[in-house]
NUROBA-558121 format. One record per residue (C-alpha): residue number from 1; residue in one letter; y, x, z. Coordinates in Angstrom, 3 decimals. Last residue first. Example, Ala and Ser with C-alpha at 12.3 -4.5 7.8 and 13.67 -1.06 7.14 Angstrom:
2
  badren  roza        py        px        pz
       2     S    -1.060    13.670     7.140
       1     A    -4.500    12.300     7.800
END
This chain:
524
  badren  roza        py        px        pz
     524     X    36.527   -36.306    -3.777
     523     X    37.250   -32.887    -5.657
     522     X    34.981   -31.113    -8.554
     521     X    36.286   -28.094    -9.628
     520     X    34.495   -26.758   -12.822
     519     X    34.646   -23.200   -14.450
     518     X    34.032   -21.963   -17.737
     517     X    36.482   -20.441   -19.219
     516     X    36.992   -17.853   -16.528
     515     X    39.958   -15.996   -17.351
     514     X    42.442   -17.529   -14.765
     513     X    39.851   -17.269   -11.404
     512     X    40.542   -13.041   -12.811
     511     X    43.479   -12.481    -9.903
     510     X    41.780   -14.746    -7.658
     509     X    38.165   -12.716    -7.748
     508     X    35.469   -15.397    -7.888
     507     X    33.067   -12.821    -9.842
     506     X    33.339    -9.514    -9.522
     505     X    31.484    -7.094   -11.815
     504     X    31.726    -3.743    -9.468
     503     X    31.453    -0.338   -11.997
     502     X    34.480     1.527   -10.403
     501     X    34.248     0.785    -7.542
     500     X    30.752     2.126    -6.728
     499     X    27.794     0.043    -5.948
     498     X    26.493    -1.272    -2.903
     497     X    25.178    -0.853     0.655
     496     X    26.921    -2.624     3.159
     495     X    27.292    -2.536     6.672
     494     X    29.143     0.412     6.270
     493     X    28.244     4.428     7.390
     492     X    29.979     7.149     4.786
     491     X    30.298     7.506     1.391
     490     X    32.950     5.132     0.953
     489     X    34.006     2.608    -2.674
     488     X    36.029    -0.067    -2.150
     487     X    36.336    -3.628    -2.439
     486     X    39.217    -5.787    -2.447
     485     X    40.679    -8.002     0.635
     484     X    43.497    -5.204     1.889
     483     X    39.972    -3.119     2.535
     482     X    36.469    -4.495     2.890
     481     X    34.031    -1.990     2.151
     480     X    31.200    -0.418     0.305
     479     X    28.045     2.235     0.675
     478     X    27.329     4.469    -2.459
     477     X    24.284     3.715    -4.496
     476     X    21.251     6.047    -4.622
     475     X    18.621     3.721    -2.817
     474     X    15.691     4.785    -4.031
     473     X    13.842     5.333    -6.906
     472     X    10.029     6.228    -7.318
     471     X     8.787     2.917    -9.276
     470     X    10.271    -0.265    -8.546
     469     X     7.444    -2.286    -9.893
     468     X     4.944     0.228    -7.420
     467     X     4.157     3.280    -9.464
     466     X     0.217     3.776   -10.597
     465     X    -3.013     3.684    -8.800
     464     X    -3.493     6.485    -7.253
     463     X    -1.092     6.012    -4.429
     462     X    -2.260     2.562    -3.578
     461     X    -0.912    -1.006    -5.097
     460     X    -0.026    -3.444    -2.523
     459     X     3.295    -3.059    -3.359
     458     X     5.862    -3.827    -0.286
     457     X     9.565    -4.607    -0.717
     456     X    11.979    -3.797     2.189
     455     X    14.289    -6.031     3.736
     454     X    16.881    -5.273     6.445
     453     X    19.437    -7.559     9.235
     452     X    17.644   -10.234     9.967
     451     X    14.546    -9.229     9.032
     450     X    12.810    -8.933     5.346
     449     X     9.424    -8.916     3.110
     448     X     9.231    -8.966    -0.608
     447     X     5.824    -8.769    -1.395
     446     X     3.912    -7.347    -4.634
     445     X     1.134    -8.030    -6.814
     444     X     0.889    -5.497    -9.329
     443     X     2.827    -6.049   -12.595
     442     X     0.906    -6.859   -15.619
     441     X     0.726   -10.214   -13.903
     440     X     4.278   -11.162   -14.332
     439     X     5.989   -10.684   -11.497
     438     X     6.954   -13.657    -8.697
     437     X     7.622   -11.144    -5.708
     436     X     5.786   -12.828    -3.308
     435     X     7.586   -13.961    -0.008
     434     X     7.565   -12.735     3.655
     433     X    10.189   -13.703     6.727
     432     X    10.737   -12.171    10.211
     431     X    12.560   -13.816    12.580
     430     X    15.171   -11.335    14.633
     429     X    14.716    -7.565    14.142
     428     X    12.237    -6.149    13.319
     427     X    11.347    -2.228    14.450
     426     X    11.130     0.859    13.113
     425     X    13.987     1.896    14.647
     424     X    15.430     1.200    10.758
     423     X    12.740    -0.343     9.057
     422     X     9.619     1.051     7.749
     421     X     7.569     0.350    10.327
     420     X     8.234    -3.449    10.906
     419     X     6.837    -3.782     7.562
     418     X     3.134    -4.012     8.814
     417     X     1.295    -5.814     5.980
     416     X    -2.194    -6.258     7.586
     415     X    -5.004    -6.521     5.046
     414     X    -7.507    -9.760     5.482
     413     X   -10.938    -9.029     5.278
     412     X   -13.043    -6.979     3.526
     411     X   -11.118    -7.605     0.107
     410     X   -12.868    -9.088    -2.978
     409     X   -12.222   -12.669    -2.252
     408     X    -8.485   -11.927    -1.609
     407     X    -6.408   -11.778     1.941
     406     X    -3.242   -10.710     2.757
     405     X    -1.390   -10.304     6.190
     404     X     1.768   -10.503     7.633
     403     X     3.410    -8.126    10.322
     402     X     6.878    -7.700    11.232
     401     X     6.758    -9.620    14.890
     400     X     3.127   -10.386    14.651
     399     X     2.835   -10.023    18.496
     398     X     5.976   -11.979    19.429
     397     X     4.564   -15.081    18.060
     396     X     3.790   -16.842    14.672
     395     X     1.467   -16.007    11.597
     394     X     2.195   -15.159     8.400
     393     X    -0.277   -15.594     5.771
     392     X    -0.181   -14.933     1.827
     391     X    -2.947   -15.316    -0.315
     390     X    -4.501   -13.546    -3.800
     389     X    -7.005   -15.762    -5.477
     388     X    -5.099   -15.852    -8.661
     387     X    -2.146   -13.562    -9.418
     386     X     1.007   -15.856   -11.215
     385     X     2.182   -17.250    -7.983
     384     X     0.776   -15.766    -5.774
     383     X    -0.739   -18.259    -3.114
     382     X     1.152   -18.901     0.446
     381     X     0.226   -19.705     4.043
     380     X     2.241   -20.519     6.531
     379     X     3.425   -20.379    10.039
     378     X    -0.775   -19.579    11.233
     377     X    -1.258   -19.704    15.659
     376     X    -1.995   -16.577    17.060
     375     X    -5.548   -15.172    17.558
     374     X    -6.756   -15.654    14.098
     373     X    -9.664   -16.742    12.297
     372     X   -10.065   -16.690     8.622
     371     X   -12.569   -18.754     7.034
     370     X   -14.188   -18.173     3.783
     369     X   -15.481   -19.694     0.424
     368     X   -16.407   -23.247     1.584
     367     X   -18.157   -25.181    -0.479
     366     X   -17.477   -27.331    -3.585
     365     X   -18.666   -25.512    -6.260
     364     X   -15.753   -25.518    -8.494
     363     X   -12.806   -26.409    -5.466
     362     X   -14.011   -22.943    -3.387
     361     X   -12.475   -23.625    -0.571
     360     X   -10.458   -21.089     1.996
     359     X    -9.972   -22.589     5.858
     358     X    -7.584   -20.941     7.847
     357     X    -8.015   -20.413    11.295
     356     X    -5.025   -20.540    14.020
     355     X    -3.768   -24.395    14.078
     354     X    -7.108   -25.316    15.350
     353     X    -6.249   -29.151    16.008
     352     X    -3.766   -28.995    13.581
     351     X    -6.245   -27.947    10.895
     350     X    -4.692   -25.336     8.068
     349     X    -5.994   -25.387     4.660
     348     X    -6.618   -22.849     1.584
     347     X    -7.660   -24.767    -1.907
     346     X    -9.549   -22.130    -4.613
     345     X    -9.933   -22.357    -7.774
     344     X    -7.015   -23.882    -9.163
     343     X    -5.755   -21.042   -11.036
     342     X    -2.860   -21.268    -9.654
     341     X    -3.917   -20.935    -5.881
     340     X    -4.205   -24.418    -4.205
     339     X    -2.243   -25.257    -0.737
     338     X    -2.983   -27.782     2.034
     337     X    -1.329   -27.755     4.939
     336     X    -1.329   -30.271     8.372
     335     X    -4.917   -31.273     7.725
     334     X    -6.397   -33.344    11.012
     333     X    -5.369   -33.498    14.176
     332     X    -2.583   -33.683    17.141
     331     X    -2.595   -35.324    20.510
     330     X     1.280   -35.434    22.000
     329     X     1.207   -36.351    25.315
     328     X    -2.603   -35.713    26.159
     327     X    -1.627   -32.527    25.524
     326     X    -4.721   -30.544    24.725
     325     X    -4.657   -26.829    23.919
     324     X    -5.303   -26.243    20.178
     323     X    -8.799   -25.249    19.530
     322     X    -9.938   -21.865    18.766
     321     X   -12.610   -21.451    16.017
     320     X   -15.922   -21.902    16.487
     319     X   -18.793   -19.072    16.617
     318     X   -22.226   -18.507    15.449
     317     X   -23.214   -15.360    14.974
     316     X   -22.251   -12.437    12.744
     315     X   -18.800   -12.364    12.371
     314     X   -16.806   -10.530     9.863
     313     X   -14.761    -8.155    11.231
     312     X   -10.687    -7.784    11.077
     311     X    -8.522    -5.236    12.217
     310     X    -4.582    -5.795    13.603
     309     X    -3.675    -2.817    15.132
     308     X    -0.601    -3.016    18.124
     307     X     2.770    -0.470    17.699
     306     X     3.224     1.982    20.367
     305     X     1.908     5.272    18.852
     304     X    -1.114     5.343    21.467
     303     X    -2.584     2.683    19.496
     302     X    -3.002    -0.910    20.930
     301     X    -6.012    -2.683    19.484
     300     X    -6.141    -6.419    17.971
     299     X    -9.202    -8.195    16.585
     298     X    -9.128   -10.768    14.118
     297     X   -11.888   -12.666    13.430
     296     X   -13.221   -12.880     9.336
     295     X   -15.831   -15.121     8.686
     294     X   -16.653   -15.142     4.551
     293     X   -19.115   -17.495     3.316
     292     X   -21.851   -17.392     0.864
     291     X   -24.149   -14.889     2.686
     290     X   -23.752   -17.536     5.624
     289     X   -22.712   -17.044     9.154
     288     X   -22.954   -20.447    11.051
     287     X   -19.325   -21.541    11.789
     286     X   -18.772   -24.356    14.829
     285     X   -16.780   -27.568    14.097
     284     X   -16.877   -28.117     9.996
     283     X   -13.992   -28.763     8.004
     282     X   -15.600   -31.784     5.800
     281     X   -14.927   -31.476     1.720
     280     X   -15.044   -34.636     0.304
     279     X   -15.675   -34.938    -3.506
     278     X   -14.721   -36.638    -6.642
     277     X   -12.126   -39.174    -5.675
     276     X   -11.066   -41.220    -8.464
     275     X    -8.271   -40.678   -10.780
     274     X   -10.174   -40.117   -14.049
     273     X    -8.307   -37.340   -15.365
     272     X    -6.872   -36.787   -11.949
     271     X    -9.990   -35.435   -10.399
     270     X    -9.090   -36.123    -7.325
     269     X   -10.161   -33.614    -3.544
     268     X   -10.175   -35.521    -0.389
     267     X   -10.285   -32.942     2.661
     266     X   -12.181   -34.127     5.743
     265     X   -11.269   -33.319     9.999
     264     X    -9.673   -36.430    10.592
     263     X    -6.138   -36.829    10.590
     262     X    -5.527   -37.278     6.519
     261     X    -5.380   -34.763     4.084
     260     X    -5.155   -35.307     0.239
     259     X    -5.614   -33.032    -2.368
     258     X    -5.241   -33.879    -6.389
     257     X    -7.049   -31.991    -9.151
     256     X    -6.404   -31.671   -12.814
     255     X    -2.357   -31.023   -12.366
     254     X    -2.667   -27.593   -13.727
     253     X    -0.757   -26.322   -10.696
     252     X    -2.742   -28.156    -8.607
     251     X    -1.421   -31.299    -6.571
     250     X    -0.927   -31.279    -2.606
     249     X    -0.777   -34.041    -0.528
     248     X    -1.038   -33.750     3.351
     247     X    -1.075   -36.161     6.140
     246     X    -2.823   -39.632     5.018
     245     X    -3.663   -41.934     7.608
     244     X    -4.410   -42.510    10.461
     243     X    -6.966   -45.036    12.296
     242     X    -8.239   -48.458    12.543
     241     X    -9.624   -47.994     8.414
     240     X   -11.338   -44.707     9.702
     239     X   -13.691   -46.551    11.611
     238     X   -16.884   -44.691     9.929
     237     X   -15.147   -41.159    10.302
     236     X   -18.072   -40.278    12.496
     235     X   -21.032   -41.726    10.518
     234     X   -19.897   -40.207     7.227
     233     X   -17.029   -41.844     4.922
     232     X   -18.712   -43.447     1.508
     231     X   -15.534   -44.495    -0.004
     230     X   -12.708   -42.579     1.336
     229     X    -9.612   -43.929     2.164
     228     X    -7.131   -46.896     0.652
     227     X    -6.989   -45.399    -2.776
     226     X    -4.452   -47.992    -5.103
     225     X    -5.077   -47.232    -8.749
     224     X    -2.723   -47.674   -11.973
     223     X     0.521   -48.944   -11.053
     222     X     2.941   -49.188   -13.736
     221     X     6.224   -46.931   -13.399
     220     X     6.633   -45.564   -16.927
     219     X     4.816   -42.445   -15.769
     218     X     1.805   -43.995   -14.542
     217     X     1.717   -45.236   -11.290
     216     X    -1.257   -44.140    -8.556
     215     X    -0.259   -45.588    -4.958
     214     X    -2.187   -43.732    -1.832
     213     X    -3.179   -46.029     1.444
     212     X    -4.575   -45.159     4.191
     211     X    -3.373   -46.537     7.233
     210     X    -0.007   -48.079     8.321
     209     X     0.709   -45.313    11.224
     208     X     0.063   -42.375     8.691
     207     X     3.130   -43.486     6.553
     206     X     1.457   -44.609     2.524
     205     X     1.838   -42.466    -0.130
     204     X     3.290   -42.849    -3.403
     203     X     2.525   -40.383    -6.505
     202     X     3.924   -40.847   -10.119
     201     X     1.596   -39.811   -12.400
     200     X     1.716   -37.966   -15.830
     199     X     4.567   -35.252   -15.409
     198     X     1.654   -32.359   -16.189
     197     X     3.035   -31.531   -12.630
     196     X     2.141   -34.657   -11.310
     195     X     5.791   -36.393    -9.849
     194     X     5.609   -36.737    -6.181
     193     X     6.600   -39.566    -3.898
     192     X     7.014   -39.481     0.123
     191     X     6.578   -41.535     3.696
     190     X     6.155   -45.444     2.130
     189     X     7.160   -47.254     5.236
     188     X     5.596   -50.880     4.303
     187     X     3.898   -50.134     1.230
     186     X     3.221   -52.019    -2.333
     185     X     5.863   -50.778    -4.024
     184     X     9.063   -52.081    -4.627
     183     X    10.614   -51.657    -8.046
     182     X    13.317   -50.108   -10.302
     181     X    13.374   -49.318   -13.770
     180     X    16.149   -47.108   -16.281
     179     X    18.770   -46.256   -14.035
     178     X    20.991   -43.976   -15.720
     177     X    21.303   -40.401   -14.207
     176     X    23.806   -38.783   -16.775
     175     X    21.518   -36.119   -18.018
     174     X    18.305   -36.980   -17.296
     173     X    16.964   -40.834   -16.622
     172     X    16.846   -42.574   -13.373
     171     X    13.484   -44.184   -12.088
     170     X    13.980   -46.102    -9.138
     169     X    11.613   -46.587    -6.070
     168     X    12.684   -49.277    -3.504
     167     X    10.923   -49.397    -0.079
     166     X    11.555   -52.716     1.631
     165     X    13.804   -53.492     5.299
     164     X    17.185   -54.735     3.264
     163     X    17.199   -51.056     1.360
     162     X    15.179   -48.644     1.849
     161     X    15.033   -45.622    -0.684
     160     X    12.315   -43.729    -2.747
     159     X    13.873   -41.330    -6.055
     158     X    12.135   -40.496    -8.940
     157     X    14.577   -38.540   -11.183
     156     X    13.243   -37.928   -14.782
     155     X    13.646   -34.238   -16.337
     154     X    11.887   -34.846   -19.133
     153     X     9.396   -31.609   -19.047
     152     X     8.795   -32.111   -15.523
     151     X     9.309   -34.793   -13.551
     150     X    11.712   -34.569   -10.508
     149     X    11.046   -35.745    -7.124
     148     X    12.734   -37.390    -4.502
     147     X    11.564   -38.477    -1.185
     146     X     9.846   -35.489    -0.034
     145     X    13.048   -33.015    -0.374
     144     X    14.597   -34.786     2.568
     143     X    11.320   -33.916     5.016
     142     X    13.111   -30.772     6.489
     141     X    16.734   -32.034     7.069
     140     X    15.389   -35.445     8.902
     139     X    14.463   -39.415     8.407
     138     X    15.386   -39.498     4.494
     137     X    15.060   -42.916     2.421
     136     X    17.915   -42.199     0.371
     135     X    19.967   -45.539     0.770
     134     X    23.078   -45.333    -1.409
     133     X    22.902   -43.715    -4.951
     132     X    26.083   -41.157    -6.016
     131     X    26.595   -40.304    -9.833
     130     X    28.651   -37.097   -10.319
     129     X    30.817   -36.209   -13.618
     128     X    31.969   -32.928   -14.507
     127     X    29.850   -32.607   -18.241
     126     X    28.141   -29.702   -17.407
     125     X    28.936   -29.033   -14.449
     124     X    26.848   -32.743   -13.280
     123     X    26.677   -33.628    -9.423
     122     X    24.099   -35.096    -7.937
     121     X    25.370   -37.250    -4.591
     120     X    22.328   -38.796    -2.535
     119     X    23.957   -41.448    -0.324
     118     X    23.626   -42.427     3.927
     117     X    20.403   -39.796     3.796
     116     X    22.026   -39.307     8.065
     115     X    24.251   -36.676     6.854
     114     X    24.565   -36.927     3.256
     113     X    22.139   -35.424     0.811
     112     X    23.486   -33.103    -2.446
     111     X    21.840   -32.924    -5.519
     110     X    23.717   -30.362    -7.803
     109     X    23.233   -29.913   -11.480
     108     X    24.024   -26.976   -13.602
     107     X    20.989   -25.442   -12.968
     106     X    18.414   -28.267   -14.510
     105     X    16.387   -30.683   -12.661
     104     X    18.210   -30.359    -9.720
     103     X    19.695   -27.303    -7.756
     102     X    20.329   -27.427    -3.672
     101     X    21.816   -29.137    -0.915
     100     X    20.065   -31.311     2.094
      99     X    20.875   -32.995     4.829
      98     X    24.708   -32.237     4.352
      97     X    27.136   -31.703     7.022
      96     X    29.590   -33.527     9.013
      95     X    32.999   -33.181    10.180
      94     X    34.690   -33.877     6.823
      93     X    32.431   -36.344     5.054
      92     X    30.004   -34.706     2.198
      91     X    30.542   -33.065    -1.207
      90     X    34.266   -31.749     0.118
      89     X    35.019   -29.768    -2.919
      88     X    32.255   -28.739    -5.600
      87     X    32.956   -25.490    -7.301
      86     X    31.990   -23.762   -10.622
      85     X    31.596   -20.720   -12.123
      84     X    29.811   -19.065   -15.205
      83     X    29.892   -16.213   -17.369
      82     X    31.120   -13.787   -14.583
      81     X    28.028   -11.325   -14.909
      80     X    24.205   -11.166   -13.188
      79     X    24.007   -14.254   -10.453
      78     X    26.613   -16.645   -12.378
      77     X    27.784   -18.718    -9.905
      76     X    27.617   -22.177    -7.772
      75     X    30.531   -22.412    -4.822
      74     X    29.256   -25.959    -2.852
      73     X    32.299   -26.210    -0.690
      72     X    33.473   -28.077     3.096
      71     X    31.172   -25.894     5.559
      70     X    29.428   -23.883     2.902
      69     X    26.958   -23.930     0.285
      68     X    26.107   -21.297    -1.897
      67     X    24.577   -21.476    -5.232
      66     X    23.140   -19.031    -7.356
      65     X    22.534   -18.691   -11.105
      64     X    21.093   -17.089   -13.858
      63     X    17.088   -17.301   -12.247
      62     X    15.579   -19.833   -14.314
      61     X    14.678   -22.093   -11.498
      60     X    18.450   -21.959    -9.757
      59     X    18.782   -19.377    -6.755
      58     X    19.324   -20.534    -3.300
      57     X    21.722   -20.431    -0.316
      56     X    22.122   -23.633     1.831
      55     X    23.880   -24.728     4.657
      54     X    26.384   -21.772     5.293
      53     X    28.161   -22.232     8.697
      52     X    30.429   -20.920     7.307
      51     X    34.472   -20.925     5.328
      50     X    35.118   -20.413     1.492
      49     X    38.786   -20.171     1.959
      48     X    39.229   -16.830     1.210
      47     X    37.206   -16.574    -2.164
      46     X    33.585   -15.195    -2.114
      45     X    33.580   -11.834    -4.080
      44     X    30.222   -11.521    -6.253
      43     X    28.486    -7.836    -6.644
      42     X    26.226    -7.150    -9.715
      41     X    24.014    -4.910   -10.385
      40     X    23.639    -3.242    -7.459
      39     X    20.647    -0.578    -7.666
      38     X    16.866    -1.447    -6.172
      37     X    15.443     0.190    -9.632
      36     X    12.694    -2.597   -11.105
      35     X    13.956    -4.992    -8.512
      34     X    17.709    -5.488    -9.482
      33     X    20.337    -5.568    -6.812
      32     X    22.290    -8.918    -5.748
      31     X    24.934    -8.650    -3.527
      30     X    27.269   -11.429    -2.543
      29     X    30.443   -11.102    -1.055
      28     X    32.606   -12.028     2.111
      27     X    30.500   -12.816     5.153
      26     X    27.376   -11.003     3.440
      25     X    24.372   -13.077     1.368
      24     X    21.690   -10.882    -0.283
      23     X    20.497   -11.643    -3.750
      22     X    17.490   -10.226    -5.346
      21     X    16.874    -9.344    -8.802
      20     X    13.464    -9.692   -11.098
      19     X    11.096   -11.491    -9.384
      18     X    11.412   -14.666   -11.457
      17     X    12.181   -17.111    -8.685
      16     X    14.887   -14.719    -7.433
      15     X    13.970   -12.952    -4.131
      14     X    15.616   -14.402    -1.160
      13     X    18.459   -12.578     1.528
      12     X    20.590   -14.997     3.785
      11     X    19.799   -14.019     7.315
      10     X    21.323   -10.471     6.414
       9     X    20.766    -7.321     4.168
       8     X    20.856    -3.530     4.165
       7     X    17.925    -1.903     1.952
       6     X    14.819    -0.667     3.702
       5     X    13.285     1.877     1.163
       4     X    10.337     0.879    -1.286
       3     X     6.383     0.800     0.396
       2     X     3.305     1.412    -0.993
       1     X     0.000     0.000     0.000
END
């Protein structure tokens, strides 16, 4: 494993979604440095009265642009020159602040979510227009993005709202957001809706508390097949009807196969050609060790050095994994996380009730590949994107401060990713966050991993086997900083690390806001 040098950064720092540049938030700029080198190549000045607590930081889907989101301005720019800039003034109520911001279907549109999902706003640079619709049916920040969804290819808008006590879902068409067909679905607090990624079906489900209950439309809003649970459930799920419902839904990337988790133990697996259930795959209580399947348990040593080893062997007896401590306040089961590699061969899963193992499918043969058993409870777990079978876990807790872990069929257990030791003090600092670098797959898979304060990228690669995506350079650049509210060039300490003055590309500069051609201020 090879890793690049720590590069200064902040709480705002994300890899672009094609793994070529990465953009690092500061108080008055942004940074973004290129990948295949780790040089500046482009430095953005924030204007004066763009003021925190930022609510949202992303890149677009095709990687030009960025948006930033601030206390009382949505600032969206060109991430490599000055091409593009635009501004949206005062998107929610003064005093407040959104529920959700980010891109749309395409980058130059905006959906922003009122406090309390009182009105979704999407905003059009394009053409400078903005449509707002009443009602979003959104109970909290983190489950906002679950009530909208948009289809690919066409660039449809399904959106779920509540009006008058019913669920509404309305179809609006791309650009300009025309409603083309409304209805109310068969539910009583309908908890998300999904678009197929082949942009086929339109997904409802059911909340937990009203049962099972899954609504299959077909693109032009027609329902197709109601599943209210499983159709031959075993012995112990045989009262399933009196209890939850559906947790989890997951497509595949090819859209063949759809997963749904509910609070028992089972995973439901679609064949969405057909749309009927096809198998059931049951997490089982205790492990028997099997030739066919992989148990991995952690075990952690303390080295003389300071920093803790995190091995793994594969078991050899029987052995179940650890449960969740009971609260007979708040009982918790069945599948919390569900996600399916690109290939769509294998389906990784997380129980709540043993919220430390994961559970690794094999969706061909229907079995289980391997389980990986941890002593801390799993954050997340993540596929590469473009590199089948490869996955991503980070797991919570002072102990894996710094540390994540990958795991592929052909690996003897998962490989620790210990970045914490190639930061400054050699330490993390603050939350710790991992993502794949999105590469194409000529390039080896690779991680970008960060702190509060530092990120470094990490090639799983070895020495022998060729340069890492940013080969052997460092971090040449000169240091930068503030003075008289312009940018210059220092050699010596600074909190950041860019390029020299005399090759900076600023964007949002007031003396060059004149020149830019293609801007759009959008006021309430």
């Amino acid at each position: 494993m090879r890793f690049s040098n720590s590069v200064k950064s902040s709480a705002h720092c994300l890899p672009s979604p094609d793994g070529k540049h990465i953009a690092t938030l500061f108080p008055s700029v942004v940074s973004v440095r290129a990948v295949r080198n780790l040089e500046v190549v482009n430095v953005i000045k924030l204007p004066q009265d763009f003021t925190g607590p930022i609510f949202s930081f992303q890149w677009s889907r095709s990687s030009r642009l960025l948006l930033v989101a601030g206390a009382d301005q949505v600032r969206v720019f060109s991430a490599l020159d000055g091409s593009f800039n635009a501004t949206v003034r005062n998107p929610v109520a003064p005093g407040s602040k959104p529920a959700y911001v980010g891109f749309g279907a395409s980058d130059t549109e905006i959906c922003v979510v009122s406090s309390f999902g009182l009105k979704l706003a999407l905003y059009d640079l394009a053409s400078s227009k903005a449509v707002e619709i009443s009602s979003p049916k959104v109970f909290s920040p983190s489950a906002t993005s679950r009530f909208f969804s948009f289809r690919p290819q066409t660039r449809h808008l399904a959106l779920l709202t509540r009006t008058t006590g019913k669920d509404i879902i309305s179809i609006h068409a791309f650009p300009g957001r025309k409603l083309q067909r409304s209805w109310a679905p068969d539910t009583i607090d309908a908890q998300g809706i999904v678009w197929s990624p082949d942009g086929r079906w339109l997904i409802v489900w059911e909340s937990a508390a009203q049962g099972h209950k899954v609504l299959f439309y077909t693109s032009d809003g027609h329902i197709f097949r109601t599943w209210s649970g499983p159709t031959h459930p075993p012995n112990e799920n045989k009262d399933y009807a009196a209890g939850a419902g559906v947790r989890a839904v997951r497509f595949s990337a090819d859209a063949r196969h759809l997963a749904i988790g509910d609070h028992s133990r089972s995973l439901y697996i679609f064949n969405m050609t057909s749309v009927t259930e096809t198998m059931r795959l049951e997490h089982p209580s205790s492990l028997v060790p099997k030739d066919t399947v992989q148990t991995w348990q952690e075990q952690v040593g303390i080295s003389q050095a300071g920093p803790s080893i995190h091995t793994f062997m594969r078991t050899t007896q029987i052995i179940s994994p650890t449960a969740r401590p009971q609260d007979s306040s708040d009982p918790v089961s069945g599948c919390i996380s569900i996600v399916i590699d690109p290939s769509s061969a294998l389906v990784a899963t997380r129980l709540d009730d043993s919220p430390g193992t994961a559970w690794i499918w094999d969706l061909q043969a229907a079995e289980l590949r391997a389980v990986l058993l941890f002593h801390g409870n799993i954050g997340s777990l993540s596929w590469h994107p473009t590199i089948r079978e490869t996955l991503l876990i980070r797991c919570e807790g002072e102990q894996y401060s710094g540390i994540f872990f990958v795991w592929d069929p052909l690996s003897e257990g998962p490989r620790s990713v210990d970045f914490a030791q190639h930061m400054p003090g050699a330490k993390a600092i603050g939350r710790s966050r991992a993502s794949w670098l999105a590469l194409d797959t000529s390039s080896p898979p690779s991680l970008f991993v960060s702190d509060a304060q530092n990120y470094v990228l990490a090639s799983l690669v070895e020495l022998d086997q060729g340069p890492p995506p940013w080969g052997d350079h460092g971090i040449g650049s000169p240091e930068l900083e503030l003075v008289g509210g312009s940018i210059a060039a220092r050699r010596e300490e600074s909190p950041l690390e860019l390029v020299p003055a005399a090759d900076l590309d600023l964007v949002g500069d007031d003396e060059d806001d004149s020149e830019l051609e293609d801007t759009f201020v959008y006021k309430r």
